[in-house]
Each structure stands twice: as structure tokens, then as C-alpha cells.
C-alpha positions as CSV (number, residue, x, y, z in Angstrom):
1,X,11.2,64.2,-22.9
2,X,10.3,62.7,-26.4
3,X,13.6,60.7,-26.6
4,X,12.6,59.5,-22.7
5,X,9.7,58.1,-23.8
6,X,11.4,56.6,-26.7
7,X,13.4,54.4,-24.4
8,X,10.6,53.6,-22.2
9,X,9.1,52.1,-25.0
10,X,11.9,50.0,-25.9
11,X,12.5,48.6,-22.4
12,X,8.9,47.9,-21.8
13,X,9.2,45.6,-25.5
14,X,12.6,44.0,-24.8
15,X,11.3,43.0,-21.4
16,X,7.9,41.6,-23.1
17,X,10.1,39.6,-24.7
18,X,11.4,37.6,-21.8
19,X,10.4,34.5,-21.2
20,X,9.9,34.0,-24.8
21,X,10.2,30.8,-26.5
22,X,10.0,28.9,-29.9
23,X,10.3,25.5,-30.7
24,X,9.9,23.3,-34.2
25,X,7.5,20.7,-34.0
26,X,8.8,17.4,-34.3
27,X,5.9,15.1,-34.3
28,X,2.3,14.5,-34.9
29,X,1.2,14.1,-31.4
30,X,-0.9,17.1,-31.7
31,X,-2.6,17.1,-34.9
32,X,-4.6,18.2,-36.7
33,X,-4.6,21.6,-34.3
34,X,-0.4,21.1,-34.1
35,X,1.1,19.4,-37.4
36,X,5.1,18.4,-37.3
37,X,7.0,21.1,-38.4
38,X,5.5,23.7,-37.4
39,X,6.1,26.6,-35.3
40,X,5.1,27.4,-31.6
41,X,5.3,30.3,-29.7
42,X,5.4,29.9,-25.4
43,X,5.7,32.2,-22.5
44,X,6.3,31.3,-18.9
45,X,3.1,31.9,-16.7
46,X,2.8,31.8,-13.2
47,X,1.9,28.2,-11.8
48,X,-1.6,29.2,-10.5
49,X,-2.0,30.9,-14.1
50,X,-2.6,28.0,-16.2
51,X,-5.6,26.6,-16.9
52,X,-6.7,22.7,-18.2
53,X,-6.8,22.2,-21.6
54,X,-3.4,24.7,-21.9
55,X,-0.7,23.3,-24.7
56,X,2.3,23.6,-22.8
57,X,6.1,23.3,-24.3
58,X,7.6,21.3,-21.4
59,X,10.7,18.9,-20.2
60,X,10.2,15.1,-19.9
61,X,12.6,13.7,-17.5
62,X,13.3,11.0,-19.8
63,X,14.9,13.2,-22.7
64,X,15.8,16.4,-21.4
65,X,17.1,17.8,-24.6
66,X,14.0,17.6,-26.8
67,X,10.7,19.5,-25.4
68,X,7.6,18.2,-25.8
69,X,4.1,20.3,-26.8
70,X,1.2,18.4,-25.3
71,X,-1.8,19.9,-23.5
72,X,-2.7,19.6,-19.8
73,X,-5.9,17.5,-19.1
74,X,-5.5,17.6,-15.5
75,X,-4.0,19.4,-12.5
76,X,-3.5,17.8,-9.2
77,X,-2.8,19.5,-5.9
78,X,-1.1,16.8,-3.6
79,X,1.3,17.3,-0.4
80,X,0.7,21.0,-1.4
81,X,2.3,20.5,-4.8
82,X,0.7,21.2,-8.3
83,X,1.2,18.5,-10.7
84,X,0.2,18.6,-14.3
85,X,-1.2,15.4,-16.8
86,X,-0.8,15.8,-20.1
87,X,-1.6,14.5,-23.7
88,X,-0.8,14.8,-26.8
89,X,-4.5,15.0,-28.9
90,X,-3.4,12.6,-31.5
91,X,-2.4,9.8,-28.8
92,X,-4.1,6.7,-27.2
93,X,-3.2,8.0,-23.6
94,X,-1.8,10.5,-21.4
95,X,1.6,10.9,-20.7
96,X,3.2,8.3,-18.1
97,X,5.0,11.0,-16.4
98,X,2.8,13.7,-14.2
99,X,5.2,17.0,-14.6
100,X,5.8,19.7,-12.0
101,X,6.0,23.2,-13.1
102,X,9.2,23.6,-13.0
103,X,9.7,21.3,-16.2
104,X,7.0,23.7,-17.8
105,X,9.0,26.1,-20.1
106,X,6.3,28.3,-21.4
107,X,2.3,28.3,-22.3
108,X,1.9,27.9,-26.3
109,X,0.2,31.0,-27.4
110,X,1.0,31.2,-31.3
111,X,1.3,28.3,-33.9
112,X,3.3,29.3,-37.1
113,X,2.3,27.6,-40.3
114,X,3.0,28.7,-43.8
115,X,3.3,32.6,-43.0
116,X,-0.4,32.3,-40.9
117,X,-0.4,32.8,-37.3
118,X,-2.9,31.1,-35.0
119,X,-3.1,33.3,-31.7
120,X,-4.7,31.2,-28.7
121,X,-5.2,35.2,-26.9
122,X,-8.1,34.6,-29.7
123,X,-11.2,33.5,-28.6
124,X,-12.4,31.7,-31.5
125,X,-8.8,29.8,-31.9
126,X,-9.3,28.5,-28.0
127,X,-12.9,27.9,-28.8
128,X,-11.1,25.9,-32.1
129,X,-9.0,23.9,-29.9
130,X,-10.8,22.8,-27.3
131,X,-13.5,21.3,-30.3
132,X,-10.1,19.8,-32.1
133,X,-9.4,18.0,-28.5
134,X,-12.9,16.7,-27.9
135,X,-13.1,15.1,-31.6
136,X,-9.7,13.6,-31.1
137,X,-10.6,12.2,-28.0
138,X,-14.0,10.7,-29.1
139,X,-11.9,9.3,-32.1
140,X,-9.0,7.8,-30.0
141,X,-11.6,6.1,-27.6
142,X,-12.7,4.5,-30.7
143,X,-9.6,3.6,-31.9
144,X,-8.4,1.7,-28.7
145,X,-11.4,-0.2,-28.6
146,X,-10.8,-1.3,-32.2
147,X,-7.1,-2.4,-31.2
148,X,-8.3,-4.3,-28.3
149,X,-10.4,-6.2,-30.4
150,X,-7.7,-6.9,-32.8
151,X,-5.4,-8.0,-30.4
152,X,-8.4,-9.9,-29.0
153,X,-8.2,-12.1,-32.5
154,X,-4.6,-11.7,-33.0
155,X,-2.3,-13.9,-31.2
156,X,-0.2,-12.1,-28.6
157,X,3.7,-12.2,-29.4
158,X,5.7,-13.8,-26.8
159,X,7.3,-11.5,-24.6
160,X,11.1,-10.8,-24.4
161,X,11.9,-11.8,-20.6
162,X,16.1,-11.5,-20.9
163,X,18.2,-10.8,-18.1
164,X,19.7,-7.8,-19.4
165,X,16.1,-6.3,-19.5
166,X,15.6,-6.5,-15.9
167,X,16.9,-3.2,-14.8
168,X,15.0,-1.6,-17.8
169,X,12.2,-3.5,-15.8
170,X,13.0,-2.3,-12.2
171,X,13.4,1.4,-12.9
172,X,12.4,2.9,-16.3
173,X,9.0,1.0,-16.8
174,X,7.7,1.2,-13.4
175,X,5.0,3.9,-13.4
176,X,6.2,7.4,-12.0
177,X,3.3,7.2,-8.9
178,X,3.8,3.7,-8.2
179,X,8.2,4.5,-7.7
180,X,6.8,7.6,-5.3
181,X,4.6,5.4,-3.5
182,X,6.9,2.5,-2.8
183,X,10.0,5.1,-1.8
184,X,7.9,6.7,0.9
185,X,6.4,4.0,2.6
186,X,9.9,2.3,2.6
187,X,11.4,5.0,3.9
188,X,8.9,5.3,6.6
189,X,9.4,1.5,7.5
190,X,13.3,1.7,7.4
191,X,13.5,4.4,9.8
192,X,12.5,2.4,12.3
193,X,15.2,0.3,12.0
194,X,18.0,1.5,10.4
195,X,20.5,3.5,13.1
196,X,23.5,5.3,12.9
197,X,25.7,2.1,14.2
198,X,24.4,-0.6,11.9
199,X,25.2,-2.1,8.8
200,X,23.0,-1.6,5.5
201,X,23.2,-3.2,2.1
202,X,21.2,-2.3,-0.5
203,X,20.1,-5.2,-3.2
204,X,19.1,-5.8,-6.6
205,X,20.1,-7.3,-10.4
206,X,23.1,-4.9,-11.1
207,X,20.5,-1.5,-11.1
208,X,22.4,0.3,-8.1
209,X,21.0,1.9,-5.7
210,X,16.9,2.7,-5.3
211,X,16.0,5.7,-4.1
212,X,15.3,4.6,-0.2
213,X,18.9,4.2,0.4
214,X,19.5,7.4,-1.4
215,X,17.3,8.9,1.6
216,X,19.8,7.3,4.3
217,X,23.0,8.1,2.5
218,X,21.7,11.9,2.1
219,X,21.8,11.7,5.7
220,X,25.5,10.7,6.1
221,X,24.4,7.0,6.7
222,X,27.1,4.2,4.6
223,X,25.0,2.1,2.6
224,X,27.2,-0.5,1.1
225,X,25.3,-2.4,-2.6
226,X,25.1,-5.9,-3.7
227,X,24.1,-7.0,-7.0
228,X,21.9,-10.4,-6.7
229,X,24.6,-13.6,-6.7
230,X,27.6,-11.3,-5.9
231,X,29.8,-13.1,-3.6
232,X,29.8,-11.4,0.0
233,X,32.1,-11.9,2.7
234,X,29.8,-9.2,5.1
235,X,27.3,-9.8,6.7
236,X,24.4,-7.5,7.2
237,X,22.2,-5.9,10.0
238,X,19.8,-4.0,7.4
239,X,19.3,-5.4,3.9
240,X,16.9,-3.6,1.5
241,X,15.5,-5.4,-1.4
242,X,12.7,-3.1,-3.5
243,X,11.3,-3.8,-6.5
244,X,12.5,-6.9,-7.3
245,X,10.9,-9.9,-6.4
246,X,8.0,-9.4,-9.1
247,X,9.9,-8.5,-11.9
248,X,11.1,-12.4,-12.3
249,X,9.0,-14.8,-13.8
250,X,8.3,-17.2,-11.5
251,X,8.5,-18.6,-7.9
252,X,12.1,-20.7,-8.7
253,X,13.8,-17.4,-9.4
254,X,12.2,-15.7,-6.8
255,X,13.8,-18.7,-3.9
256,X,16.8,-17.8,-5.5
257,X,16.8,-13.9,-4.4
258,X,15.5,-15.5,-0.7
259,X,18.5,-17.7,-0.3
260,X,20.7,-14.5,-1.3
261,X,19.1,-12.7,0.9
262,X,19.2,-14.8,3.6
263,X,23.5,-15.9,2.5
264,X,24.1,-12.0,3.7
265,X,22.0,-11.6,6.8
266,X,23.0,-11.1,10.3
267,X,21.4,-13.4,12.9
268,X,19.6,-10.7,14.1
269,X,19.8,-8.4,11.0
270,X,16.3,-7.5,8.9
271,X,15.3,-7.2,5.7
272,X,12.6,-5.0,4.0
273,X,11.6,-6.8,0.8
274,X,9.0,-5.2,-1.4
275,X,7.0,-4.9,-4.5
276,X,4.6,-3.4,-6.9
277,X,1.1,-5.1,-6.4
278,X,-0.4,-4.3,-10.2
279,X,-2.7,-6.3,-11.7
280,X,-4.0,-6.6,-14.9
281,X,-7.7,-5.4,-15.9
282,X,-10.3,-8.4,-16.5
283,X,-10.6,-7.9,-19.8
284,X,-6.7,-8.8,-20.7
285,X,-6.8,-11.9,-18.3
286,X,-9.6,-13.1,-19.7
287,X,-8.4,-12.6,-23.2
288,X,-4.8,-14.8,-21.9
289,X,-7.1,-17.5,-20.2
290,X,-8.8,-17.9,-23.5
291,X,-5.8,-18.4,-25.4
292,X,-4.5,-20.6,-22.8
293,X,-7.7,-22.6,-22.3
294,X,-8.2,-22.8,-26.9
295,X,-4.9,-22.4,-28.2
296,X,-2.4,-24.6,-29.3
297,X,1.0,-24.3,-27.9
298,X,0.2,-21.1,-26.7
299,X,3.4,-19.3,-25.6
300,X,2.6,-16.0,-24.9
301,X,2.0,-14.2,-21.7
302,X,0.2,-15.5,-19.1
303,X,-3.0,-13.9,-17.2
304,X,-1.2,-12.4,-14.8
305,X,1.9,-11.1,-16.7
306,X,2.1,-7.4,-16.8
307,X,3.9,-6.7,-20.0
308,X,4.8,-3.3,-22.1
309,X,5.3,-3.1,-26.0
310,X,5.9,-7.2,-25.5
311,X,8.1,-7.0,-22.7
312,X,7.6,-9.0,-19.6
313,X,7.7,-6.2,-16.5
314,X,6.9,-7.9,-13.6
315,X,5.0,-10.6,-12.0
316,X,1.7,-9.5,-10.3
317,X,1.6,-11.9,-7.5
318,X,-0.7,-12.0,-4.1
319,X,0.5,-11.2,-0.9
320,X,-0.8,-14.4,0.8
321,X,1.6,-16.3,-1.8
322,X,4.7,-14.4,-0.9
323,X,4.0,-14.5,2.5
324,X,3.6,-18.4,2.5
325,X,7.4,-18.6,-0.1
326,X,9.2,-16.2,2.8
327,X,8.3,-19.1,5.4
328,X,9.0,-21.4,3.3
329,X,12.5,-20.3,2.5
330,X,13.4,-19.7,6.4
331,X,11.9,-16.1,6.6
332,X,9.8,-15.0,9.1
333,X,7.7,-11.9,8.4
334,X,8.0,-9.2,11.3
335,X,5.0,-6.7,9.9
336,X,3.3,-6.3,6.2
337,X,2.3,-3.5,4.9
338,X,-0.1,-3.4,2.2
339,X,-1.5,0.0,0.6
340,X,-1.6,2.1,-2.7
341,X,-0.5,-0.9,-4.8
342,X,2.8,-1.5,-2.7
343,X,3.4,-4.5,-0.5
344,X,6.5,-4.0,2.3
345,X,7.6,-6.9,4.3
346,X,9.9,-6.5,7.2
347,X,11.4,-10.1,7.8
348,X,14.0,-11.5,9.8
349,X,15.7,-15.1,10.0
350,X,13.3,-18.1,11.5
């Protein structure tokens, strides 16, 4: 009976030990409470276990070899999902990316520094990091404000606007709920006219395919791809163009992607043409008028430039002034759809 026990005993610990997980730290976006090269500790908690203000050891989609350690300061139920936000305490901002739980690898519960062990089961630890995470934040609200008042007196760098940036442009820098907003409400538009016996095209600059006509060719429908100035010999009945049209520069380049457009359309065919309606806050398109209005030779970017770590991303432009280039170019627009910063056109030939 003794040596029954035993074995119980040992079972019950190896199978504590599942879902057990330790990472190095390899950067200072959680100090002072996580310093770089240190030690965590995670287990895997059930999704309705975890709390705000968690540190969570967790895949990014854009690097899924390396985890990250940040802490959740948010959790969002939408279409019956749980997303988290997260933050590292020593950053500017939260994480671009919202993650799902299944990217969540475990809940940090020990930190191992120089032989000590901090234990968040601890009261006064949790207590220790929460206080850790308001001073940071205070400190980092600071921080910004000082930046934006140095960029206010420093001259902006003039932003890189190469070609072979625009897919980097269409896909990687466009923010995670924008992309989720755009895809649905072109799906929904598209499925009222794309059918089993017509001819699709999907186009853009040379990114392949966006992730509407991934929906239709999931669903055993052929969607053929174009990139922008590609000679074509076909002729279209559907032609979908998202996320494109604001990530050039200016109007010239933009009549450019019309005349395309229009080069590979059926009679009768239609197009969906879309975008990304995001502006800039008032505070950064005053500070561009102001070195428009005072500056000499200024050459950086405009008021309504969006930009990211000086690279041009797209264009924000109304939808009166695309409307009035569509017509313009021989376009007629069929129905607009404007809502959670996406504008959709469905358009045909005049």
C-alpha cells in the first residue's frame, strides 16, 4: 500500500508538470519587473482563467519562433471570441497585434534572477507588479509627450516611398483590425456578385492574392491574379482591387491603376475597389502644415501622409475625391460603402 501511494505521488507531480514552460528573456520590454536575461516560468490556463494585468509568454504571428512576455491590458469579447491586448511595461504602446488564446503558451508565474525566485501565486509580488506597471505607464505617457514635442522642433525626415516598399505597405503595415474589417465587408459585397460561371481576377503591385479571394477560392471558385501593368489578354467579369489605391502617393498614380482596371474589364464586368480611410490625429497635421506653411524647402511628409518609422503607408484620401477620379476616369460607381474606416466601391464601365 506504501509503495501505491509512492506512485501516486509521482504521477500526480509529473502531471503538475505539464504544461510547463521556460523561456530566457531576450529584451527589456518588461523592465524593471522583467530584466533581459532572465528566467520565466508559464503554465497554460484555461481562457476564461486569465485575468488583465496577466504577463503572458505568447506567439506573435509575425515571428513565430521567438515568444514574447508582455502583459495583457485588455480582453475583448467580439463575434463570441476572446481577444487579448498586450504591452510590454517598458514600451510607448501596446502591441499592434490583438492575440487569440491559442497563440498564448502559458501564464508567467515565476521570474528567475540570480538564484531568487519571484512567485506571482504571491500576493505581495502581484501587488509589486501591478505598482511596477502603473509607474511605467505614468512614465511612458510622459515620455511620448516629450518625443512629440521634439519631433514638433525637429524636422521630419523625408519618407522612403520606393516601389519595392509597396507590398510591405499593402499587407504587413496595415493594422490587424483594419485588414479584418476590410476582408469582411468585401466579402459580403462580392457575394453578391461573384457566381460560379464568371470570371474573377484578383489585383494589386506584385503582393498576390488578398484574403477576399482566398474566401472564393476556399470555395472551389478559380480566381485568376494580375499584378498592376501586367499585360492581359483576358478579359474580366469580376475584378477585385483592395488595398491599393491609397497606398500611392498621389492622384497621377492612382489614374494609372483606373486605366488598368478598366484595360481588363468586361463590358459588363465589375470591379470592387477599396481602401483604408485613416487619418491622421490634428495634432500631426498641424505640425506638417506648419512646416509646410514656415519652412524652407520643406520635403517631408505632407498633412495627410500616414507614415511608419519614415515610411510612407498610404494616402488618406476622402471618399467624395475618389468618387469624383472613378468618373472621371470612365467609372461609374454602382453602390459605396463606407463604415469602420473602410470605403468599398462597386463600379462598372460608364
Amino acid at each position: 500500500m506504501q509503495d501505491e501511494t509512492k506512485y501516486t505521488e509521482i504521477a500526480k507531480n509529473l502531471l503538475n508538470k505539464l504544461g510547463e514552460h521556460t523561456y530566457v528573456v531576450i529584451s527589456n520590454s518588461m523592465f524593471p519587473f522583467i530584466k533581459k536575461q532572465d528566467k520565466v516560468i508559464c503554465f497554460k490556463k484555461e481562457v476564461l482563467k486569465i485575468k488583465k494585468y496577466d504577463i503572458v509568454a505568447f506567439h506573435n504571428r509575425q515571428n513565430l519562433e521567438v515568444p514574447l512576455v508582455h502583459r495583457i491590458i485588455k480582453i475583448i469579447n467580439k463575434d463570441n471570441k476572446i481577444f487579448f491586448k498586450t504591452k510590454g511595461d517598458n514600451s510607448l504602446s501596446a502591441d499592434k497585434e490583438l492575440i487569440e488564446y491559442n497563440q498564448i503558451i502559458g501564464v508567467v508565474k515565476q521570474i528567475i534572477r540570480n538564484k531568487s525566485v519571484k512567485s506571482l501565486d504571491k500576493t505581495y509580488f502581484k501587488i509589486y507588479s501591478l505598482f511596477i506597471y502603473f509607474i511605467m505607464s505614468v512614465f511612458n505617457s510622459f515620455k511620448s509627450v516629450f518625443i512629440k514635442v521634439k519631433n514638433l522642433i525637429k524636422k521630419e525626415k523625408k519618407v522612403r516611398t520606393d516601389d519595392n516598399l509597396i507590398v510591405l505597405r499593402q499587407s504587413v503595415l496595415t493594422k490587424i483590425n483594419d485588414w479584418k474589417n476590410i476582408t469582411k465587408q468585401n466579402i459580403n459585397l462580392l457575394n453578391e456578385i461573384i457566381k460560379d460561371n464568371l470570371s474573377v481576377c484578383d489585383v494589386s503591385f506584385g503582393g498576390g492574392y488578398c484574403e477576399e479571394s482566398f474566401n472564393f477560392i476556399r470555395n472551389k471558385i478559380k480566381v485568376d491574379y494580375k499584378a498592376i501593368s501586367q499585360e492581359s489578354d483576358t478579359k474580366y467579369d469580376v475584378i477585385i482591387c483592395s488595398r491599393v489605391i491609397n497606398i500611392v502617393e498621389n492622384c497621377k498614380k492612382r489614374q494609372q491603376i483606373y486605366n488598368y482596371l478598366i484595360s481588363i474589364l468586361n463590358d459588363n464586368g465589375k470591379i470592387l475597389i477599396s481602401y483604408i480611410n485613416q487619418t491622421n490625429g490634428l495634432f500631426l497635421k498641424l505640425k506638417r502644415k506648419f512646416y509646410k506653411t514656415f519652412t524652407a524647402n520643406y520635403d517631408g511628409p505632407l498633412f495627410d501622409d500616414i507614415t511608419y518609422n519614415d515610411i510612407f503607408v498610404m494616402k488618406q484620401v476622402l471618399p467624395e475625391t475618389i468618387y469624383k477620379e472613378l468618373i472621371k476616369n470612365n467609372i461609374k460607381v454602382l453602390k459605396k460603402i463606407e463604415k469602420n474606416n473602410v470605403v468599398s466601391f462597386i463600379c462598372s464601365k460608364i
